[in-house]
NUBA-259350 format. One record per residue (C-alpha): y, x, z. Coordinates in steps of 0.2 Angstrom, whole numbers, padded with zeros to 4 digits, always signed. Example, Ala and Ser with C-alpha at 12.3 -4.5 7.8 and 13.67 -1.06 7.14 Angstrom:
-0022+0062+0039;-0005+0068+0036;
***
This chain:
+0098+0477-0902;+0114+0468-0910;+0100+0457-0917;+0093+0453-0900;+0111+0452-0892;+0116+0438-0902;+0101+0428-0903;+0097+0427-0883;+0116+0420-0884;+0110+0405-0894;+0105+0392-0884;+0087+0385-0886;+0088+0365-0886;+0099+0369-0901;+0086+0380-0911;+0069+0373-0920;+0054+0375-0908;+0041+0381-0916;+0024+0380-0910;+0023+0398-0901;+0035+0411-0900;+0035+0423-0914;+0039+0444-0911;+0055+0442-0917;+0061+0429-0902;+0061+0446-0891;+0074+0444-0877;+0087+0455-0874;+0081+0460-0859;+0062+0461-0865;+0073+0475-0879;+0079+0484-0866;+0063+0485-0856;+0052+0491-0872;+0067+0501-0879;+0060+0520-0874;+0075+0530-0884;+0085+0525-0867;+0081+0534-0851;+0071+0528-0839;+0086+0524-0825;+0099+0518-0838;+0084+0507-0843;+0082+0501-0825;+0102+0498-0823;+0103+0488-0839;+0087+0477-0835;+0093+0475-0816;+0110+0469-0822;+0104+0457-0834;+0089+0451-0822;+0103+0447-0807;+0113+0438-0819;+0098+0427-0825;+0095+0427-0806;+0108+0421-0797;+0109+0407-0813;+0095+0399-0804;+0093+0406-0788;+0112+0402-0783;+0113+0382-0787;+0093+0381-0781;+0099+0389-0762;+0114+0376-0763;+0104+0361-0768;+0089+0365-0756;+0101+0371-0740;+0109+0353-0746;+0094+0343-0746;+0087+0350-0729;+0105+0350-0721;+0102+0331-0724;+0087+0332-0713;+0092+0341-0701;+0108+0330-0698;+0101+0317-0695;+0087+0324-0681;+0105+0330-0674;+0113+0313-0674;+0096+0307-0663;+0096+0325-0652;+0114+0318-0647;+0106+0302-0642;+0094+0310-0628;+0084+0323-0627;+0068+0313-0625;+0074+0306-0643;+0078+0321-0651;+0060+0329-0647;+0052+0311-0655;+0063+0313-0672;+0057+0331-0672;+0038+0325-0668;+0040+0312-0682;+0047+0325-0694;+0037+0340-0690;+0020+0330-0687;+0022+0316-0700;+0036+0317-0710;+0031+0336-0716;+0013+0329-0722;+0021+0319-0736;+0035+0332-0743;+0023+0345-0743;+0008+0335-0752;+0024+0328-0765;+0032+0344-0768;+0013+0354-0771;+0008+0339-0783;+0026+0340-0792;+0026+0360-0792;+0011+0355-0808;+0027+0350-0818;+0034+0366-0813;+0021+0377-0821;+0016+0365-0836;+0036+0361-0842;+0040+0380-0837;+0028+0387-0850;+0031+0373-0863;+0050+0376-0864;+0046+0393-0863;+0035+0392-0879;+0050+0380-0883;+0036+0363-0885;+0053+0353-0879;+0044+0337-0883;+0032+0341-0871;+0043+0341-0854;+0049+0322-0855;+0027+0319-0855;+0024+0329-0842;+0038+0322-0831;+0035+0303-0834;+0014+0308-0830;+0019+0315-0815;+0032+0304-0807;+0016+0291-0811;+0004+0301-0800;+0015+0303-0785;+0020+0285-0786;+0001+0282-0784;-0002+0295-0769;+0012+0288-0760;+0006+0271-0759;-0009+0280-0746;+0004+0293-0738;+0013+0273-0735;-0001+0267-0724;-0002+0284-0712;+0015+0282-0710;+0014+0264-0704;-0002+0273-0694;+0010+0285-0687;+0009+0278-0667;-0007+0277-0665;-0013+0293-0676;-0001+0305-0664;-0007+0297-0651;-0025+0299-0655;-0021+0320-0657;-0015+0320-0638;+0003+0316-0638;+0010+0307-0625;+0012+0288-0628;+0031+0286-0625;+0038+0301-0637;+0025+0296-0650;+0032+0279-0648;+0050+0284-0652;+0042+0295-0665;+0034+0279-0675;+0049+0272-0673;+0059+0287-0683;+0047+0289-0696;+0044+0267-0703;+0063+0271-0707;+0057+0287-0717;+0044+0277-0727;+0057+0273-0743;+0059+0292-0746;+0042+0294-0747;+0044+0287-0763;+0063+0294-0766;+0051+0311-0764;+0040+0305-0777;+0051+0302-0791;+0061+0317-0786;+0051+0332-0787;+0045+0328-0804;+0063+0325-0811;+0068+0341-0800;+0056+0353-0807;+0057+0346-0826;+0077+0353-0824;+0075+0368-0814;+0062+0371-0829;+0074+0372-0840;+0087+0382-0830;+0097+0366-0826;+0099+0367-0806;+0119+0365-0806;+0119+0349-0808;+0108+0343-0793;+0116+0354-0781;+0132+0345-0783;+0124+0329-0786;+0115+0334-0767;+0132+0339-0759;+0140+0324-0766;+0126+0313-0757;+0126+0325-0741;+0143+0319-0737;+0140+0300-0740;+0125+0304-0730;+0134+0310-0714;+0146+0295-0716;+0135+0280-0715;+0123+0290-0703;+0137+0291-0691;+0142+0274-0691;+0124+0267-0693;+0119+0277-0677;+0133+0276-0668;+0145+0263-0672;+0130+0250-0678;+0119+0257-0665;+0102+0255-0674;+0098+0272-0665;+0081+0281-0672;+0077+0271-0686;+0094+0270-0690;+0095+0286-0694;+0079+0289-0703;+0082+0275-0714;+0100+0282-0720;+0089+0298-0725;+0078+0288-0733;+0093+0280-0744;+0103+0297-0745;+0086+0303-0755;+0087+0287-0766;+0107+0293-0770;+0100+0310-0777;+0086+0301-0789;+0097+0290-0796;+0112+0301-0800;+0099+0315-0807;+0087+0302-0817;+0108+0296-0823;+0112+0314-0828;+0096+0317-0838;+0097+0301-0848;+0117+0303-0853;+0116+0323-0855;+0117+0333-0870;+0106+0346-0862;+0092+0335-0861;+0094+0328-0878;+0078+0339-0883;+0068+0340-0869;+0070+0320-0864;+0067+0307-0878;+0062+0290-0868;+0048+0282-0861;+0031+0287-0869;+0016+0278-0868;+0007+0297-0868;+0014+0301-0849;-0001+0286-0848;-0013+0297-0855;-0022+0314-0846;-0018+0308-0830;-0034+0315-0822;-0030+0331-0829;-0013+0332-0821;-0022+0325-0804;-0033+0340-0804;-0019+0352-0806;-0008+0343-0794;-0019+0341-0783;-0022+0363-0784;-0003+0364-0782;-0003+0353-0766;-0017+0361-0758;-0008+0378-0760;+0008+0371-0754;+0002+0358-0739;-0009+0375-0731;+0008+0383-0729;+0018+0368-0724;+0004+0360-0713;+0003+0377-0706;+0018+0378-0695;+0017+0357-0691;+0001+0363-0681;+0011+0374-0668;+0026+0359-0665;+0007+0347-0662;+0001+0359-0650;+0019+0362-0641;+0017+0340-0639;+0002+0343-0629;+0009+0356-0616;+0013+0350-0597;+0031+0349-0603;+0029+0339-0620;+0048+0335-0618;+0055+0353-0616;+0041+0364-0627;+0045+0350-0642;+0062+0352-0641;+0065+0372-0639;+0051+0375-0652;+0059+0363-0665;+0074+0369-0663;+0068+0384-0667;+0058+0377-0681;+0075+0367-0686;+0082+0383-0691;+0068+0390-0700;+0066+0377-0710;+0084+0377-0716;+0084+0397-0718;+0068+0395-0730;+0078+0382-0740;+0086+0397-0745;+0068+0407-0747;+0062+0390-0758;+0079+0393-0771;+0071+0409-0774;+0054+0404-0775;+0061+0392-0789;+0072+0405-0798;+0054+0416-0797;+0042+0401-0804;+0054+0396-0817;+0059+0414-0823;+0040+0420-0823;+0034+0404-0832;+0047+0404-0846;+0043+0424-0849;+0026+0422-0852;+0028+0406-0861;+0039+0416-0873;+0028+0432-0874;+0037+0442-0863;+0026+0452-0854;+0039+0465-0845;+0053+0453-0841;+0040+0443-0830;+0035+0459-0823;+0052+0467-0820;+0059+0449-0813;+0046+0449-0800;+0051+0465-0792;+0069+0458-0792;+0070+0441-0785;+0055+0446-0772;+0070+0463-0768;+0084+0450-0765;+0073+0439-0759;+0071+0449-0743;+0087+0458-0741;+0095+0440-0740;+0080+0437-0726;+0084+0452-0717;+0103+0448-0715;+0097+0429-0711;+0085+0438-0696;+0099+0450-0690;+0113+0434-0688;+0099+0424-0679;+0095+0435-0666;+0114+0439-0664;+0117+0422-0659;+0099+0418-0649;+0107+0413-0634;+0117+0399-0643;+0105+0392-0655;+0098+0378-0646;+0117+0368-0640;+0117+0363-0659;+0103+0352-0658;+0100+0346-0639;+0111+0350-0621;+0104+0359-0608;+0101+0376-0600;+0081+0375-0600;+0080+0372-0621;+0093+0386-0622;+0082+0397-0613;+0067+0396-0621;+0075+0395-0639;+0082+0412-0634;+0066+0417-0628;+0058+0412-0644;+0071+0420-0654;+0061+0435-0660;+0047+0427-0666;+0059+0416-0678;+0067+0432-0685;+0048+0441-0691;+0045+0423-0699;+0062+0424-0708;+0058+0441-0712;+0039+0435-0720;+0047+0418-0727;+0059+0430-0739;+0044+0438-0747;+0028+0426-0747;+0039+0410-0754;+0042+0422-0771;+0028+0427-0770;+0022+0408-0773;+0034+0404-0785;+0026+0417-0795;+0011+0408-0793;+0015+0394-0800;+0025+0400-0815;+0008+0407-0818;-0003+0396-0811;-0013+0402-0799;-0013+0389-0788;-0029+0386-0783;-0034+0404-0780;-0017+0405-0769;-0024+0389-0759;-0041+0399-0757;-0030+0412-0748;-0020+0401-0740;-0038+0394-0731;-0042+0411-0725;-0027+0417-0721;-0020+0404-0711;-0033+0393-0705;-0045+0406-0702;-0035+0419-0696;-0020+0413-0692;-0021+0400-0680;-0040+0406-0670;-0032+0421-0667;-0015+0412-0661;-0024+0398-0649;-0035+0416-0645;-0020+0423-0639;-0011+0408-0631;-0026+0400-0622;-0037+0415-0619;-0025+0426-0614;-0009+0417-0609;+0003+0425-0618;+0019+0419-0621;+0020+0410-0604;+0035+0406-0598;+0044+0398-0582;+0061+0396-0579;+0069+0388-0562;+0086+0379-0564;+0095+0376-0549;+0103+0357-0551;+0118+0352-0538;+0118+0333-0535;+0114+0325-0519;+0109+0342-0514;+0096+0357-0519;+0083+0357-0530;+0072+0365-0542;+0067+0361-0560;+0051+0372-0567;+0051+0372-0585;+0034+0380-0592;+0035+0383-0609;+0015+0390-0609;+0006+0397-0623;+0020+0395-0639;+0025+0414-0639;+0004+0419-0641;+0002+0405-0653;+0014+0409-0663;+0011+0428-0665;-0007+0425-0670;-0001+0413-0685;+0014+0424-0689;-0004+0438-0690;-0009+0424-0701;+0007+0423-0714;+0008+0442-0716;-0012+0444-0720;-0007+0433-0732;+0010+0440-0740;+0002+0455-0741;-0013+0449-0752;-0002+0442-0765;+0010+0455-0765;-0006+0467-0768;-0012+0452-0782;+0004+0449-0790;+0009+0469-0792;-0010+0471-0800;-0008+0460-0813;-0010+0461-0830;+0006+0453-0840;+0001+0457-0857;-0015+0445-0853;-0006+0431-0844;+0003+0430-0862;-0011+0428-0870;-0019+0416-0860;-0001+0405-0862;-0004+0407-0881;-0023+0401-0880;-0016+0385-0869;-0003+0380-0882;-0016+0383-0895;-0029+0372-0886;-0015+0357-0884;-0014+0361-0902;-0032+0356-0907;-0038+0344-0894;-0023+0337-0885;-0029+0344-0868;-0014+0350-0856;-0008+0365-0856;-0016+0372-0839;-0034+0371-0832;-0036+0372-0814;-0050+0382-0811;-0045+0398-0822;-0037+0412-0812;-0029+0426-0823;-0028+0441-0811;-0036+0459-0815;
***
């Protein structure tokens, strides 16, 4: 045990990688798990100590850094929901409708890095990570160069899906300023991933709240004081992004940490590049079906009779989610990285045992989100916009966002485990039936078949005299119960998956992958195998 104890204590750029782990690298916790003179429960509180430390490493800095980053986002449709009510719906419009389309395609194809430099450092391949990085920041450079021309389609696509011409207007204005972080997003997510792969997350959450507060700063002034309005705003975001890949690109060069796993420019991260595409493109698929998935019901809320009101309460709504499953996101990146270095290293019952923890946490901090969210449902909505009607139907809304938080703290682990494996192209083929099948028939079945969720509130407005403003906020609350139908078939699919599978064979399939890169330069992953019992 002593043995173990001191060895996990050494850190690993500083050992010789050799070309697989061998039985003696056993981890002290992978001891504890396999060491049956202890009982059972001492077992279990040992493990669960060490596995929360190993954690809350990751997961702690991952939450900071991607609360950060989305805090970012959300500021700045703040600063435009201050400017009117008919802007705030467009910057939402433009971020929920087109905005969404590029982060979740970017950060599928850069979840690939995720899996391939998780298992490499892992099996302790060092010289692999810089490789996979440079390849990837080269593929995304070339898919952003496509997602450029839809956002400079942005007017005339949400108009052709039914929006009306003057919020989809505004929109297009909001997201040309967005069209530099397409690429910030590009070279981001790649360098993002290679750190976290390595358990180096501190240093992007402060680099990310470092930027956050230059961010509010010029955002402030170029939106106010400037008064560049919309695109002012978006185009601040857009150079806030640039701040945090600079500075992280900066840290990874000049630090000691990356010494092994960074060695320069290689002509190889030229090479394979339709092999990474495949993957990438499996990674995106799995991660656009759930990103894309919510997008659809802000579309639909566009085409009601109120367009103004329904795109407002509901993205307020979906403002909130979307910072609460920043949080769910850290853990999903604790999960990937801690399941994908286990197996890399031939541990079978740490990958096991550290899914049953961070997918426990996971939803105890969701629950405790949902419980403050629904505490404060009748004040939700005065953060984003002004008026009585958005408060009203935010509050009506309220309990729907508090069973997605509730979902969104299991099914995001649930992913990361996924791609610490990966599985992402048999997680996409559930994501299809789940959601797209399922989830939103049976919502638009609901909403339009059977009018649920309609809701009409009259507020009485003293001016000149008396008068009455009808508000219909028709179909959301049907429409969003079918797809919330839609996320838990899902959750509970993987959660029946991921607690069926066999470890012991995931660490072998790692070892036949290294081997392979050892005989014919291939990468380490192929797209199409699927290692579940």
């Amino acid at each position: 045990m002593d043995h173990y104890e001191d060895q996990s204590k050494t850190p690993l750029h500083s050992m010789h990688p050799p070309s697989q782990p061998s039985p003696a690298d056993v981890s002290h916790l992978e001891s504890v798990l396999s060491n049956t003179d202890l009982p059972w429960l001492n077992r279990f509180q040992i493990a669960t100590w060490i596995e929360l430390k190993l954690l809350f490493k990751l997961a702690a800095p991952a939450v900071m850094m991607y609360l950060i980053n989305n805090a970012m986002s959300l500021s700045t449709r703040i600063f435009a929901g201050h400017l009117g009510n008919l802007e705030f719906a467009a910057a939402c419009l433009g971020n929920q409708g087109i905005q969404l389309f590029a982060y979740g395609l970017l950060l599928g194809m850069g979840s690939a890095v995720e899996t391939l430099c998780g298992q490499a450092y892992g099996a302790r391949r060092y010289e692999l990570l810089g490789v996979y990085l440079q390849r990837a920041t080269v593929v995304l450079m070339l898919f952003s160069l496509p997602i450029m021309v839809v956002y400079l389609l942005s007017r005339q696509l949400l108009v052709l899906i039914g929006e009306s011409q003057q919020v989809s207007a505004l929109a297009a204005v909001f997201v040309y300023g967005l069209i530099p972080q397409v690429f910030a997003y590009a070279a981001n997510f790649p360098i993002q991933k290679f750190l976290q792969s390595q358990s180096i997350v501190a240093p992007s959450a402060l680099i990310s709240l470092a930027t956050l507060g230059v961010h509010l700063v010029v955002s402030w002034t170029t939106v106010y004081r400037i008064g560049m309005g919309l695109f002012g705003a978006s185009l601040m975001l857009s150079l806030s992004w640039w701040i945090i890949v600079t500075a992280q690109f900066v840290y990874i060069v000049r630090s000691e940490k990356c010494r092994d796993t960074w060695t320069g420019f290689k002509w190889e991260a030229l090479t394979g590049l339709w092999e990474f595409v495949r993957l990438s493109i499996a990674s995106a698929v799995m991660l656009c079906l759930e990103t894309w998935y919510f997008q659809v019901l802000v579309l639909i809320a566009g085409l009601l009779e109120n367009p103004e009101l329904s795109l407002a309460a509901l993205s307020a709504c979906m403002s909130v989610s979307g910072l609460m499953f920043m949080v769910s996101i850290g853990f999903n990146a604790a999960a990937s990285v801690r399941v994908s270095n286990e197996i890399g290293a031939g541990h079978p019952k740490s990958a096991a045992f550290s899914v049953v923890i961070v997918t426990l946490v996971s939803f105890v901090v969701a629950a405790m989100e949902a419980a403050v969210i629904l505490s404060q449902r009748h004040v939700i909505s005065y953060i984003f916009t002004e008026g009585e009607a958005v408060a009203n139907a935010v509050s009506e809304l309220t309990p729907f966002l508090a069973v997605t938080l509730l979902l969104n703290g299991v099914q995001p682990v649930l992913s990361g485990v996924a791609v610490g494996c990966g599985w992402q192209a048999f997680v996409a083929y559930v994501n299809i039936g789940c959601y797209y099948v399922v989830g939103i028939p049976i919502g638009c079945l609901l909403g339009f078949t059977f009018n649920l969720g309609v809701k009409i509130w009259k507020i009485q407005i003293y001016s000149t005299g008396v008068c009455y403003f009808e508000a219909k906020l028709c179909l959301q609350g049907g429409i969003w119960g079918g797809m919330i139908g839609g996320t838990a078939m899902q959750t509970l699919i993987l959660l029946w998956v991921t607690f069926r599978t066999d470890w012991n064979k995931e660490v072998e399939n790692a070892k036949k992958r290294l081997n392979k890169w050892e005989e014919i330069k291939e990468p380490l992953l192929k797209v199409e195998e699927t290692y579940v019992k």
